[in-house]
N, C-alpha and C positions, 0 to 999 in steps of 0.2 A: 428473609433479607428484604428490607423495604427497598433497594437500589436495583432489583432486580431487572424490573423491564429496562429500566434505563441501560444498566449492563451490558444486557441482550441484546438488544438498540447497537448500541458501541462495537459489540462485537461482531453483531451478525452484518454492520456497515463493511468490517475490514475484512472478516473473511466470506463475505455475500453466500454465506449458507447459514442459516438458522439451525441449523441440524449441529453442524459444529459450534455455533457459538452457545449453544445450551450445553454443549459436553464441555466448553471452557467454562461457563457461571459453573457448572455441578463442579468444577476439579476447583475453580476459586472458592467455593462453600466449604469444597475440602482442608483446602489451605487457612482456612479462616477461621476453622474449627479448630485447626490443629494450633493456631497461634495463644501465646503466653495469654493467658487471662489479665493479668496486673499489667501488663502492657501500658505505657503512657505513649499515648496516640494521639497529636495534634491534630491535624487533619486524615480523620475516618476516610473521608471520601476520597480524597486525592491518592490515599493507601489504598485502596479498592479498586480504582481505576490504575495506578501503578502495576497492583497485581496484578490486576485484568490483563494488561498489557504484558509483560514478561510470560505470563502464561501462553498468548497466543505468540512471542518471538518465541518459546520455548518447542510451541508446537510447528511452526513452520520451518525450522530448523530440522527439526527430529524429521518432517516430511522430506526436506529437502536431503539428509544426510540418507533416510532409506532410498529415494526413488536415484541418488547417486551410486548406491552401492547395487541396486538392483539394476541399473545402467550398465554399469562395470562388470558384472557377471554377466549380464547378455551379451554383452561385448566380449567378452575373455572365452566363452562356448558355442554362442551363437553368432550366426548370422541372418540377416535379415532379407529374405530372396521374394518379390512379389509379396508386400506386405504380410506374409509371413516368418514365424523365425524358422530358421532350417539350423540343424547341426553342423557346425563348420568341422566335423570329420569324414573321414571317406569312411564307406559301408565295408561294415563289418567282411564282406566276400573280397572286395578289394584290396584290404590289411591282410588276409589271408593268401589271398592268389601273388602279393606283392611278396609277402616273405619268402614263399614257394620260390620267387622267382630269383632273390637273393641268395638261398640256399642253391637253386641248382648253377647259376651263376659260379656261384664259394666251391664247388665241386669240380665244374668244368676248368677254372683254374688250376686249383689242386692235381688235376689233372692233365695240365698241358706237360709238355718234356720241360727238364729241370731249367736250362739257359733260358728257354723261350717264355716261360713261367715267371721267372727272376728279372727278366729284362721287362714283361709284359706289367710286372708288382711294381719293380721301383718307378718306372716313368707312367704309369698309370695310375696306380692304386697311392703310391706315395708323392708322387710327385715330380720328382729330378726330371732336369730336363735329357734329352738326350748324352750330349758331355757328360751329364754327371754317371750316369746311365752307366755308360762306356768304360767311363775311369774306374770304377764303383766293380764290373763284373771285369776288367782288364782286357777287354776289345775294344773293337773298332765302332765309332759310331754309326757306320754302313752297317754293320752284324747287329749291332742294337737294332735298326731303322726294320732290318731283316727278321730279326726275331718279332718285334712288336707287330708288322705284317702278321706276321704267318700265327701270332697269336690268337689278332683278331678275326683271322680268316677261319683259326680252329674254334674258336668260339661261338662265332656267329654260325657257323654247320651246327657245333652240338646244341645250340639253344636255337634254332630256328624250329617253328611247330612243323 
């Protein structure tokens, strides 16, 4: 290609590395290769710097969409803590020691006396407020206020270490 340094020139202007603008001339020689031979071509050169040109948006694109999506994953798994990335999960002994702690939690429930249990589910575990509580098991909201005490008092004994 007689336009070659000129190319070079052009390209290693726009993306100020010579390193990549020789990998855009090699991928233009490609492109240049591969074009129709009978081609009616008025201006060669203005086509050459055209291509030139689409080459390097084609390549600063395809840069820009990787270091996005490489962005986006460090963000979605990582965290970045004192210039380095950390795993934004809790360690494995922690996931473990927490489920332990949900299970004996799901036991000691299971386990309180049946009203005190029922009363301590629906305004805790589900939600309702007191009234609804009350209405819900057909007492009093004082017996509701009674049982959720003494629920929490039984629970907090059998899960205390």
């Amino acid at each position: 290609m007689e336009k070659r340094e000129n190319l070079l020139l052009f390209l290693a202007a726009r993306t100020r590395s010579l390193e990549s603008a020789e990998d855009l001339v090699q991928d233009l020689y490609l492109k240049i290769v591969a074009l129709d031979a009978g081609a009616d071509v008025r201006a060669p050169t203005a086509m050459l710097y055209r291509m030139a040109s689409n080459l390097l948006i084609d390549q600063v694109r395809s840069v820009q969409r990787s270091s996005r999506r490489s962005a986006e994953w460090r963000m979605d798994t990582r965290v970045i803590h004192g210039g380095e990335d950390v795993v934004d999960e809790p360690p494995a002994d922690e996931v473990v020691a927490g489920k332990q702690q949900v299970r004996l939690l799901t036991e000691a429930v299971a386990a309180l006396p049946p009203k005190m249990g029922q009363a301590f589910r629906l305004h805790k575990l589900e939600g309702l407020s007191q009234a609804q509580t009350a209405q819900a098991m057909g007492v009093s909201i004082k017996m509701v206020e009674q049982h959720i005490q003494a629920a929490i008092r039984h629970l907090t004994q059998r899960l205390r270490p």
